[in-house]
C-alpha positions as CSV (number, residue, x, y, z in Angstrom):
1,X,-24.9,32.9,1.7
2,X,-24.8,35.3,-1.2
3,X,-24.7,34.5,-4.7
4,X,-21.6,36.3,-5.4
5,X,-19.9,34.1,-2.2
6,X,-21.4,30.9,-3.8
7,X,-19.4,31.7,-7.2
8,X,-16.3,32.5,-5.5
9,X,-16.8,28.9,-3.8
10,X,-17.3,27.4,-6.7
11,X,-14.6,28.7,-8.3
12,X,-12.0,27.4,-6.0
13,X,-13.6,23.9,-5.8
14,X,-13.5,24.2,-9.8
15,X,-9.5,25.5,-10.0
16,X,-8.7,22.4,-7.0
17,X,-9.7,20.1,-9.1
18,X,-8.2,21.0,-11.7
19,X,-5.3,21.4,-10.2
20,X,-5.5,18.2,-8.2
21,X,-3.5,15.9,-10.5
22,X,-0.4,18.2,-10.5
23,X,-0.2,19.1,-7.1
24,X,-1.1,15.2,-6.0
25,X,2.1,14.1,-8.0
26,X,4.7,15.3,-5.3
27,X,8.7,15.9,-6.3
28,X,10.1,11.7,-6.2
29,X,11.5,10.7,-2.7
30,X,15.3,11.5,-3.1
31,X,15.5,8.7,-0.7
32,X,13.6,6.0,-2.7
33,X,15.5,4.5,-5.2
34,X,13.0,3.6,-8.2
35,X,13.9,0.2,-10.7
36,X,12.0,-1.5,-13.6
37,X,12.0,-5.5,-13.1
38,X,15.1,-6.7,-15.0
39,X,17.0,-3.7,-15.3
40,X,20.1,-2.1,-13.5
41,X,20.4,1.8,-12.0
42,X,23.4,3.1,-11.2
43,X,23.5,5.2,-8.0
44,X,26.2,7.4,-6.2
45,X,27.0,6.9,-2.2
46,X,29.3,8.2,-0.2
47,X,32.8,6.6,0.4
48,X,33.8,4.3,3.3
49,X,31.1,1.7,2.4
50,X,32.5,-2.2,3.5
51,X,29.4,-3.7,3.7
52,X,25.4,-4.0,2.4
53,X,22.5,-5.7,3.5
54,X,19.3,-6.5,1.7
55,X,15.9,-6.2,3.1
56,X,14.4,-8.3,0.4
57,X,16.6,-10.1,-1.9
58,X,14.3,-11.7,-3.9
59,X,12.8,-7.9,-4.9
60,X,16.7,-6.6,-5.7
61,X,20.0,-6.9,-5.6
62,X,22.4,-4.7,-4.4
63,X,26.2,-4.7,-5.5
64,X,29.3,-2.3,-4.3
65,X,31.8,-1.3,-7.3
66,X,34.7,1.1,-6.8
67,X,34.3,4.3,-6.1
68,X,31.1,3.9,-4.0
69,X,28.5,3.5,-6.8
70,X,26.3,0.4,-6.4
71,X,24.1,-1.3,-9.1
72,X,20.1,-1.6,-8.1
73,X,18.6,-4.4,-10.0
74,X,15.4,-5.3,-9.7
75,X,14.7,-8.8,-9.6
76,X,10.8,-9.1,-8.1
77,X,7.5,-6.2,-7.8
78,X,7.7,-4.2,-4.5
79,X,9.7,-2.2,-2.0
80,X,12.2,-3.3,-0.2
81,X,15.4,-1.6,1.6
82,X,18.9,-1.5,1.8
83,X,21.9,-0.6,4.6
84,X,25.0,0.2,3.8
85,X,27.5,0.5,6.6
86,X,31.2,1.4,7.0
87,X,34.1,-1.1,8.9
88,X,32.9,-0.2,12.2
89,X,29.2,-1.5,11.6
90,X,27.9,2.7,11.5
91,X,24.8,3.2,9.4
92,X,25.9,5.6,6.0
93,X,23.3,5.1,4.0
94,X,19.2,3.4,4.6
95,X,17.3,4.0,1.6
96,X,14.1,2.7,-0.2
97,X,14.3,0.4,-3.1
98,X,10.5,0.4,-5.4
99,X,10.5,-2.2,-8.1
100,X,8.4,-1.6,-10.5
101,X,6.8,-3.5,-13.6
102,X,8.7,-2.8,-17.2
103,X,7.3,-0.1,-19.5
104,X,3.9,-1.3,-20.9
105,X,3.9,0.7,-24.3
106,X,6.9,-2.0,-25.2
107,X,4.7,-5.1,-23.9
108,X,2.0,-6.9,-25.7
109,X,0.6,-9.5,-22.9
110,X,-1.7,-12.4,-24.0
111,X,-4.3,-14.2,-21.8
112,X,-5.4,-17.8,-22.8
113,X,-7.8,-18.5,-20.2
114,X,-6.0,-18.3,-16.9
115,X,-2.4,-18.4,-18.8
116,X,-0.8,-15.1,-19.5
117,X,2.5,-14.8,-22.0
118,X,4.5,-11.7,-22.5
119,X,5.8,-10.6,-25.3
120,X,8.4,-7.6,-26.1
121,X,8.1,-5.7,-28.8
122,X,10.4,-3.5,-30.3
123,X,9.9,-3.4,-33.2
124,X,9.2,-7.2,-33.3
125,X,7.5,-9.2,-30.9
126,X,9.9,-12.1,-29.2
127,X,8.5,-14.4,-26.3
128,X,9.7,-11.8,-22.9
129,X,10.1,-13.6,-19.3
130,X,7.9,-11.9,-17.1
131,X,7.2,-12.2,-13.5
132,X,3.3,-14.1,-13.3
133,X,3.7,-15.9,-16.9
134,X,2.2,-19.0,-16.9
135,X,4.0,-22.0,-15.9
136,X,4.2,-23.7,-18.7
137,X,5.2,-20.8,-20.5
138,X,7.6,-19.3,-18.4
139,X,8.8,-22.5,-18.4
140,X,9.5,-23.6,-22.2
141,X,11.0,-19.4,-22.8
142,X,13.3,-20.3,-19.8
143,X,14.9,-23.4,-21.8
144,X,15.2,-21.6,-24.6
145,X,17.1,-19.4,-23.6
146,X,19.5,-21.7,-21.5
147,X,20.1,-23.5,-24.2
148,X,20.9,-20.6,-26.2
149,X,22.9,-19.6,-23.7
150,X,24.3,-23.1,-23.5
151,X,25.1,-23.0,-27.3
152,X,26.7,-19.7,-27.4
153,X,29.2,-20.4,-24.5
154,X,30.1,-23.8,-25.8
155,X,30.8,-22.0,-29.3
156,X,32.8,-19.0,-27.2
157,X,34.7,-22.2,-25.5
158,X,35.7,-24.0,-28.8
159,X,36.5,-20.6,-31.0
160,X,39.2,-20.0,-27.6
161,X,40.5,-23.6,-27.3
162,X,43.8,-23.7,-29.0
163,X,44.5,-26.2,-32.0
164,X,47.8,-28.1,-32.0
């Protein structure tokens, strides 16, 4: 093997790595539907849809509005799938849900021990639920925010509630 032949070969090994990262980060599945934890994507099918099934509820859930768009929200990590079929029981649509975590540049994540705690912050930090939380964390967040939500509805009930 030459010297010149040896360069050459190097060359190309040198320009393929290089150019690995690019070419390794193929255009996204137009098939796979991709969902942060906790948030909704709207997505366009075609009309005639009566009916949608699952794979894997407990990853994300699927619901029909008018006009065939449907609302992805992702509910656990993971992949799952979902069918959607017209009257007769045909097939329209099979597609690939991927759940993915939230953005990490708006999470700060504390470990105490074994215990983890999330917190959002944007601009300030407020206790976040996040899938994995400690128990006793996930936990005391969880009541909070019931009985926020408790509060707020009861107020919404008694501003509504006519006066005689």
């Amino acid at each position: 093997m030459s010297f010149k032949s040896q360069r050459i070969g190097f060359a190309f090994l040198a320009v393929s790595v290089l150019l690995w990262p690019a070419l390794s980060q193929a255009a996204p599945d137009p098939d796979k539907i991709a969902v942060n934890v906790d948030q909704a994507k709207l997505v366009k099918l075609p009309s005639g849809i009566a009916t949608i099934v699952v794979g894997n509820p407990l990853i994300a859930d699927v619901s029909l509005q008018n006009g065939g768009m449907i609302v992805v929200t992702g509910k656990g990590y993971g992949a799952t799938n979902f069918i959607a079929m017209d009257r007769t029981g045909q097939v329209l649509v099979d597609r690939q849900i991927q759940v993915e975590g939230p953005p990490t540049d708006q999470l700060v994540t504390v470990y105490r021990g074994v215990e983890r705690e999330t917190y959002s912050c944007m601009p300030i930090c407020q206790r976040r639920i996040t899938l994995g939380d400690g128990e006793s964390y996930f936990k005391a967040t969880m009541d909070q925010a019931g009985s926020l939500s408790n509060q707020a509805s009861g107020s919404a009930a008694a501003a509504n509630k006519p006066t005689n």
